[in-house]
C-alpha positions as CSV (number, residue, x, y, z in Angstrom):
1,X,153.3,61.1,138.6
2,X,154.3,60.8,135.0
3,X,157.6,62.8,134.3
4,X,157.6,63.7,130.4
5,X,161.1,63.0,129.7
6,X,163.7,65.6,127.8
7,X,165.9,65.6,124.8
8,X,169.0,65.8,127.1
9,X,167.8,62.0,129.1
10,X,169.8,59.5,127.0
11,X,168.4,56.7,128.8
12,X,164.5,57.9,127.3
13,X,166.0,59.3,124.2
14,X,166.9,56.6,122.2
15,X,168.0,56.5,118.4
16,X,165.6,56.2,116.1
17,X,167.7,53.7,113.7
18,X,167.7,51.2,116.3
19,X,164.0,51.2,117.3
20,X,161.7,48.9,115.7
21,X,159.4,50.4,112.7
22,X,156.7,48.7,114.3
23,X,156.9,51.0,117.7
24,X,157.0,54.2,116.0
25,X,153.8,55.6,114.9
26,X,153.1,58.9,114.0
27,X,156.8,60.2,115.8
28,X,155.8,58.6,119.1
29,X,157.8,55.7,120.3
30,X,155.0,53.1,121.7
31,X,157.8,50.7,123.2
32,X,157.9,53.4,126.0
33,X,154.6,54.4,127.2
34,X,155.2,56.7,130.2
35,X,157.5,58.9,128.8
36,X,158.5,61.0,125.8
37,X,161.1,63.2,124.0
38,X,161.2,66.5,122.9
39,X,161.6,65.3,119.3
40,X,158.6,62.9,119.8
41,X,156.6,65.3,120.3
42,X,157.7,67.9,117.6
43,X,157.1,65.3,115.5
44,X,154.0,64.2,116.6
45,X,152.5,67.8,116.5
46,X,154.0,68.2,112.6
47,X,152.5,65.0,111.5
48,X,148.5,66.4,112.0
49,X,149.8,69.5,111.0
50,X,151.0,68.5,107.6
51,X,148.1,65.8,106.9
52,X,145.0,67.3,108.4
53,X,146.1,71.1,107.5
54,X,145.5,72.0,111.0
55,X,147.3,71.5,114.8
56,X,145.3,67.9,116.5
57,X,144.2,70.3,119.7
58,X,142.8,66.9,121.2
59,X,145.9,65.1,120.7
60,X,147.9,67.8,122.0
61,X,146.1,68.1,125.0
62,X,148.1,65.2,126.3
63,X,151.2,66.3,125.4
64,X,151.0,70.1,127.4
65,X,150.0,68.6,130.2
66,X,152.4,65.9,130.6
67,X,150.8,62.9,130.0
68,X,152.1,61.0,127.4
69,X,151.1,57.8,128.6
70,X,147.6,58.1,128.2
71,X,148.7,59.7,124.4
72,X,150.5,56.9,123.1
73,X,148.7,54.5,124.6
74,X,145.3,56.0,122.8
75,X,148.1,56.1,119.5
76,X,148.3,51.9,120.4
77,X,144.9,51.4,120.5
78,X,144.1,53.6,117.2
79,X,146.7,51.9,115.3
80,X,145.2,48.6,116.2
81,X,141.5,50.2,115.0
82,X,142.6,51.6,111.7
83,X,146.2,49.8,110.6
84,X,148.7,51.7,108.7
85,X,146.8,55.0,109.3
86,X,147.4,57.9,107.3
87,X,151.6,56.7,107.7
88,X,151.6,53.6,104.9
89,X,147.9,52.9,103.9
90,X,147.4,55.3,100.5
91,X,144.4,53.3,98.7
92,X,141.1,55.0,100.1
93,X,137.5,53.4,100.9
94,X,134.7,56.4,101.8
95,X,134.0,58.7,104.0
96,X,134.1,57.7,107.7
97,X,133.6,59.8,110.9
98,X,131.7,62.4,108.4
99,X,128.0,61.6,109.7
100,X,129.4,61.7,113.3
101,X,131.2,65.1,113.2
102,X,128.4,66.6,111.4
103,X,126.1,65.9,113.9
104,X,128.1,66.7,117.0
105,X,129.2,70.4,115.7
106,X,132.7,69.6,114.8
107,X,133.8,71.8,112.2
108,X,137.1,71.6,112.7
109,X,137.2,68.2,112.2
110,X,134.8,68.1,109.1
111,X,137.3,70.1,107.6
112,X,140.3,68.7,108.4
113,X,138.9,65.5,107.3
114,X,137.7,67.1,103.3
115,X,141.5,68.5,103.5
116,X,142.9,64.9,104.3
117,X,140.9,63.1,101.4
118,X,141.8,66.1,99.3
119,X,145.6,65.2,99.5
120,X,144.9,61.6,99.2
121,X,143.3,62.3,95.6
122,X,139.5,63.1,96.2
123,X,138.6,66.2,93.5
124,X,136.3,68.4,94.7
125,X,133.3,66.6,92.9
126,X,134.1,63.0,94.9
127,X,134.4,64.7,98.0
128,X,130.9,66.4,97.3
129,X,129.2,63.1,96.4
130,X,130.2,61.7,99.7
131,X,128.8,64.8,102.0
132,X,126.1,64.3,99.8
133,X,126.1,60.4,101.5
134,X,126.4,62.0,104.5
135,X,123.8,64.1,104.4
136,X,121.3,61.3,103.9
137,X,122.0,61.1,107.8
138,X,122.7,64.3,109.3
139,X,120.2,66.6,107.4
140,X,119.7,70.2,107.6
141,X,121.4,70.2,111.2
142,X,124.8,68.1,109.9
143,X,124.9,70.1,106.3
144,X,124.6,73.5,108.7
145,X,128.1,72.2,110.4
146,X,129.3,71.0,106.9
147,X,129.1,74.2,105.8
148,X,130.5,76.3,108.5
149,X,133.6,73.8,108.6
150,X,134.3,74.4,104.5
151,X,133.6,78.6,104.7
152,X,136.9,79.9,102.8
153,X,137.9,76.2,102.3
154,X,140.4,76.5,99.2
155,X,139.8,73.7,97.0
156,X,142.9,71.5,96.0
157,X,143.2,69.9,92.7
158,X,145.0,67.2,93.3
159,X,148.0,65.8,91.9
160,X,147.1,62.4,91.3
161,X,143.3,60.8,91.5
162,X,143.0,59.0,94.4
163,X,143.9,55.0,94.6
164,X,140.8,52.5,95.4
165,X,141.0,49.0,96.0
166,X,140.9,46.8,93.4
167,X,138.4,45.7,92.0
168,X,136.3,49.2,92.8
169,X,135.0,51.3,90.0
170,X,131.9,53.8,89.6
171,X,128.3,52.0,88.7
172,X,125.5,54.2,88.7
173,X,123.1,51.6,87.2
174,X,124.0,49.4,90.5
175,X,121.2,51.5,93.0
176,X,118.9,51.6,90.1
177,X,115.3,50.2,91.4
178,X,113.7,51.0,88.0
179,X,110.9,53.4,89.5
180,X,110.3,56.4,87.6
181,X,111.7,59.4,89.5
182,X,110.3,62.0,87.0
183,X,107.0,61.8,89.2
184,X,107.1,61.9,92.9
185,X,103.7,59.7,92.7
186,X,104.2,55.7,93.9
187,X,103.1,54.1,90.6
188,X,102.0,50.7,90.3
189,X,104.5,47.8,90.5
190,X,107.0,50.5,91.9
191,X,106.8,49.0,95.2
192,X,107.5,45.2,93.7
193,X,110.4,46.7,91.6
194,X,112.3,48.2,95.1
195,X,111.7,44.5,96.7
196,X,112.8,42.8,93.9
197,X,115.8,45.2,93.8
198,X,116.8,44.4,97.2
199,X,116.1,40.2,96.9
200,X,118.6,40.7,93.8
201,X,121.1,42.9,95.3
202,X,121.2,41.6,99.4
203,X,119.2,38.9,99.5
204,X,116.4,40.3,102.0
205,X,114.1,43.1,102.2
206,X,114.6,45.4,105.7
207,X,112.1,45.8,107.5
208,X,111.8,49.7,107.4
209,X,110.7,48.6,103.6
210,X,107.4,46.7,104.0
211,X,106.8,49.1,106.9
212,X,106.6,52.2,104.2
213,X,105.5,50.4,101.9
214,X,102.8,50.5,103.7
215,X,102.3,53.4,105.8
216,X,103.8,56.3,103.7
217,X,105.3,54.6,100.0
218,X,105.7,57.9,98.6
219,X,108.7,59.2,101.4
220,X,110.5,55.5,100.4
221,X,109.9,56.3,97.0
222,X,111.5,60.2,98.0
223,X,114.4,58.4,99.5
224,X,115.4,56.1,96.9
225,X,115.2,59.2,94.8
226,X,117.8,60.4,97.0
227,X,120.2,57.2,97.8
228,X,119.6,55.9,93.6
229,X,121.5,59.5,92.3
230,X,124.5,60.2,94.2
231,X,127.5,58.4,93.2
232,X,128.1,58.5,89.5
233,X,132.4,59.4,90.0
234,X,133.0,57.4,93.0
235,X,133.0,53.7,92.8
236,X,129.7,51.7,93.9
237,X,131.3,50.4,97.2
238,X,131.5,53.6,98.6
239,X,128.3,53.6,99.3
240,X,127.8,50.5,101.7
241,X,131.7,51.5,103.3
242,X,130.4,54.7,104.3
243,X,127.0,53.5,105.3
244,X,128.5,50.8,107.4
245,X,130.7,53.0,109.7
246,X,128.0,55.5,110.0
247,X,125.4,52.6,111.3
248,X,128.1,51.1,114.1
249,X,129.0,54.7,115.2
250,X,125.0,55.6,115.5
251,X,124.6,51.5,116.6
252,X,121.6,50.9,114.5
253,X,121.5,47.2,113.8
254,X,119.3,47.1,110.9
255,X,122.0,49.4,109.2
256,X,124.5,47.5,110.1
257,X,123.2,44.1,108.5
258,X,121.9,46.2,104.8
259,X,126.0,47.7,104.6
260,X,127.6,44.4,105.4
261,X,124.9,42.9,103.3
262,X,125.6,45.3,100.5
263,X,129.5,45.5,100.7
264,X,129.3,41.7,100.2
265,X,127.3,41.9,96.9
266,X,129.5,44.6,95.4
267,X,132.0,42.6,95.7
268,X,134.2,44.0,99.0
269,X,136.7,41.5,100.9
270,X,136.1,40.7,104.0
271,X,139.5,42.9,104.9
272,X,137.9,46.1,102.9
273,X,134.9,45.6,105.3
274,X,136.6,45.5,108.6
275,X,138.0,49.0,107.9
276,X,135.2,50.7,108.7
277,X,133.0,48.1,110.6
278,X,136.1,48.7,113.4
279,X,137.4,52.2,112.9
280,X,134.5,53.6,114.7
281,X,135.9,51.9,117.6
282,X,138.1,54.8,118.7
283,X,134.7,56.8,119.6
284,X,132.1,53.8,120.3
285,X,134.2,51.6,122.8
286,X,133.5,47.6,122.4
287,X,129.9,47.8,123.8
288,X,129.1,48.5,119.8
289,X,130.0,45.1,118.7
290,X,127.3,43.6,120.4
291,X,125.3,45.2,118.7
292,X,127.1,44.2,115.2
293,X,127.4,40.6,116.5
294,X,123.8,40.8,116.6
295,X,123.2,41.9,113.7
296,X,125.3,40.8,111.3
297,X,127.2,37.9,112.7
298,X,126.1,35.7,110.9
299,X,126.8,37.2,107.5
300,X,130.3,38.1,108.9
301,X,131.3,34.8,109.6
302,X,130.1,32.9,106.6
303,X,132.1,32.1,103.4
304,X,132.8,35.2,100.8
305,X,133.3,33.9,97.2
């Protein structure tokens, strides 16, 4: 049995000067799994507090019922899926776990997320162009849960814009295909303008393409009406980031290959993709990268220049 340890056990308390940086995350100490203090904990509990807006009743759970162990050793594993965290990492990429939370009901989580971009610089108009990626996935029943979440949300304006990586910037023109939107009708050539769109910009066509193409053109057409005329504040590479941890969360293959695929032709590091190709991690488990081994191996361990 696991005996949460308190503030008056000097042998569990130890200073914090004289613990190494790279043990403390969050207020937990990770050199000491199966115990923790009193002050470990209040910090712990103020740390989602402050940068989600709102008590981490999940996270908690482990801490009221005495089981630290399995807390920090979750806090280990985390750390190792999304380095530096909210703690030391301030330039931002997209929008991860937004498709996921949408779709499963969690409210509280959609907004605590909108809050946490918020204070890292997102206005209110960037944070609406990525639910508005989003909701190319979760739909009517994802926007339904999207919109409970942010009922009485207060809007921050933030301080300071928010910090991308270098190198990112907003391009509109980039998702431009050329067809005419102004008529939902699939005119001639449309079709070749999309392919040739996709030979320029990844270097294939899906395979959900030609399969439109030729069963029902005028829903791809509807689409890229959709995906061509959301970002216009938010750099380009927001796009494929958020795409890519949406596809390895849902494990669709296909998705998978186009994001890594497109985050390589806006010019993304290798580094900038592994953010969100493993962050989804801490909800998939490693049976997902099977499936992105599979699918996009190959591109993955090539050469970037």
């Amino acid at each position: 049995r696991v005996v949460r340890a308190q503030t008056t056990d000097r042998s569990a308390e130890k200073d914090v000067t004289e613990r190494s940086m790279a043990d403390m995350n969050r207020g937990l100490d990770l050199s000491v799994f199966e115990t923790t203090t009193d002050s470990e904990s209040d910090q712990f509990r103020s740390f989602y507090a402050d940068k989600l807006g709102t008590p981490h009743r999940g996270l908690n759970f482990w801490l009221d019922v005495d089981r630290p162990d399995i807390l920090k050793r979750y806090r280990a594993f985390a750390d190792d899926a999304t380095p530096g965290g909210l703690e030391t990492v301030r330039k931002v990429g997209g929008f991860s776990f937004l498709v996921s939370y949408a779709m499963s009901g969690y409210a509280v989580g959609i907004r605590y997320l909108v809050h946490m971009w918020q204070t890292l610089g997102f206005s209110k108009a960037q944070v609406l162009e990525g639910l508005a990626v989003a909701f190319l996935y979760n739909g009517p029943r994802g926007s339904e849960t999207v919109a409970e979440a942010l009922d009485g949300y207060e809007w921050i304006e933030p301080a300071a814009p928010a910090v991308f990586f270098d190198g990112w910037a907003p391009d509109p023109g980039a998702f431009s295909s050329g067809m005419d939107f102004s008529t939902r009708e699939v005119l001639d050539g449309e079709m070749e303008l999309l392919e040739d769109w996709y030979l320029r910009t990844i270097g294939e066509i899906p395979p959900y393409v030609a399969f439109l193409r030729q069963h029902r053109p005028q829903l791809l057409k509807s689409w890229r009406n959709r995906y061509e005329n959301i970002l216009v504040e938010l750099p380009k590479q927001v796009m494929p980031y958020s795409q890519l941890h949406f596809n390895v969360m849902r494990g669709w293959a296909d998705g998978i290959r186009e994001s890594v695929l497109l985050a390589r032709a806006f010019g993304m590091t290798k580094e900038q993709v592994y953010e969100p190709l493993f962050s989804p991690m801490i909800n998939t488990g490693p049976e997902a990268y099977s499936i992105v081994s599979q699918a996009a191996g190959d591109v993955l361990a090539a050469d970037w220049t």
